[in-house]
N, C-alpha and C positions, 0 to 999 in steps of 0.2 A: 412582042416577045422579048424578056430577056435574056440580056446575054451574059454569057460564062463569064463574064469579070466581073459584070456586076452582082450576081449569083454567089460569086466567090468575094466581093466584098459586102455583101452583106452579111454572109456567113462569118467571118473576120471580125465584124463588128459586135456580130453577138456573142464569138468567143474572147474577146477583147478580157473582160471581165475575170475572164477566168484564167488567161496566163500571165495579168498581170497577179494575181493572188500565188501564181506557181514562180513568179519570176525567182524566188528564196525556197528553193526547194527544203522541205521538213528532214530533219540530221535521223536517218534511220540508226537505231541501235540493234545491233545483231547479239542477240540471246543466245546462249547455249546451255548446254543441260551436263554435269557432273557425270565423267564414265567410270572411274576407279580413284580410290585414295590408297596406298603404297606408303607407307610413314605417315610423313607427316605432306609427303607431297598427292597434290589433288589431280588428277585431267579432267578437260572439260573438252568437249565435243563441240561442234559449231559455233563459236564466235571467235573475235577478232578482234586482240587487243595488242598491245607494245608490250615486248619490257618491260617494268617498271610501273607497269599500271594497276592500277585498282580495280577489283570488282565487286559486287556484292554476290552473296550465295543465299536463297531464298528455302529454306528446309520444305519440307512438305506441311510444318505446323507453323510456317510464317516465321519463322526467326529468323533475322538477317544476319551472317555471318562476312567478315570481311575476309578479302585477302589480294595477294599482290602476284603480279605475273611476273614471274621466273625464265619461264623458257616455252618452246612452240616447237613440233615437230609436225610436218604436214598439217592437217588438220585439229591438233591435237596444242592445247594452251596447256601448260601444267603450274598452277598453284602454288604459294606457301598461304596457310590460314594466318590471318591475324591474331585471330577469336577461338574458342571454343568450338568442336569439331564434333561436339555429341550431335546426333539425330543426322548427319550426313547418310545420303544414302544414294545409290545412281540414279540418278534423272533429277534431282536438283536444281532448280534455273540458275544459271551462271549471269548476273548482269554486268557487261564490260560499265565502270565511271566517266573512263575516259578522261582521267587525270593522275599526276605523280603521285606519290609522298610528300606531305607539305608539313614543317612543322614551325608551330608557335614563334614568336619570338617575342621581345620585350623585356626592361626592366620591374615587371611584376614578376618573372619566373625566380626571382634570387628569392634563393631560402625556400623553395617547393620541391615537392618530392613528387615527380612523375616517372609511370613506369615506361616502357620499351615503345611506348606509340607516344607518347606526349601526354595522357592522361592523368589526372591529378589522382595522387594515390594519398595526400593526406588531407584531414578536413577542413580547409580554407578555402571552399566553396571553385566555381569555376576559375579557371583562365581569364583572367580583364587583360587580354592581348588584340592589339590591332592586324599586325604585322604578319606573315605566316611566308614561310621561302621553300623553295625545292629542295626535297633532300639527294636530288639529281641533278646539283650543282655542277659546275664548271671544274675541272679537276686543276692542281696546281701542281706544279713542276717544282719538288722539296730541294732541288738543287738552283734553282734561280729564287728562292724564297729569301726575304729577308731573314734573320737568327732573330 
């Protein structure tokens, strides 16, 4: 007859496999779906993002629209759009990025004309930048600042 430990170690052994593959659990992303746009400002219903963060908005004909998180009341995330705001409509997928504001940097930007996101608005083809920084930098104190 076997006994309970051994029972329970051989069981162990065959789950072995399997919570060594869960030891790095999978980063769930929590979706939410667009309830009202008010201006130019948006709410979204269930997900969970920062401040500051990015998400994408999936229209019902597949356009991806961006925009950045504002503020949060209860349950409620409210939007500014980055993009174009046409075909919005309530239920919407709301996708949290789960990153800042980042923008370009380098000595290839002198003499480019980019508009409000860093995008190049004349025709000298892409950005050849390495670099990219938060635009949710470290704040400085203009009274301890060098002149």
């Amino acid at each position: 007859m076997i006994s309970l430990e051994n029972r329970s170690n051989e069981w162990l052994k065959k789950l072995k496999p399997y919570t060594e593959r869960l030891s790095t659990p999978p980063e769930l992303i929590v979706e939410g779906k667009l309830s009202r746009m008010v201006g130019l400002t948006l709410e979204a219903e269930g997900c969970r993002a920062a401040i500051g963060s990015l998400c994408k908005i999936e229209t019902k004909s597949g356009e991806k629209i961006g925009a950045e998180v504002v503020g949060f009341s209860g349950r409620t995330v409210y939007l500014m759009p980055t993009g174009n705001t046409h075909n919005l409509e309530p239920g919407c997928r709301v996708i949290p990025l789960g990153q800042n504001s980042l923008a370009k940097v380098g000595f290839s930007l002198l003499g480019r004309v980019l508009d409000g996101s860093g995008n190049p608005l004349d025709d000298k083809g892409p950005l050849k930048t390495d670099t990219a920084v938060s635009l949710g930098g470290k704040s400085i104190n203009p009274l301890s600042r060098k002149p």
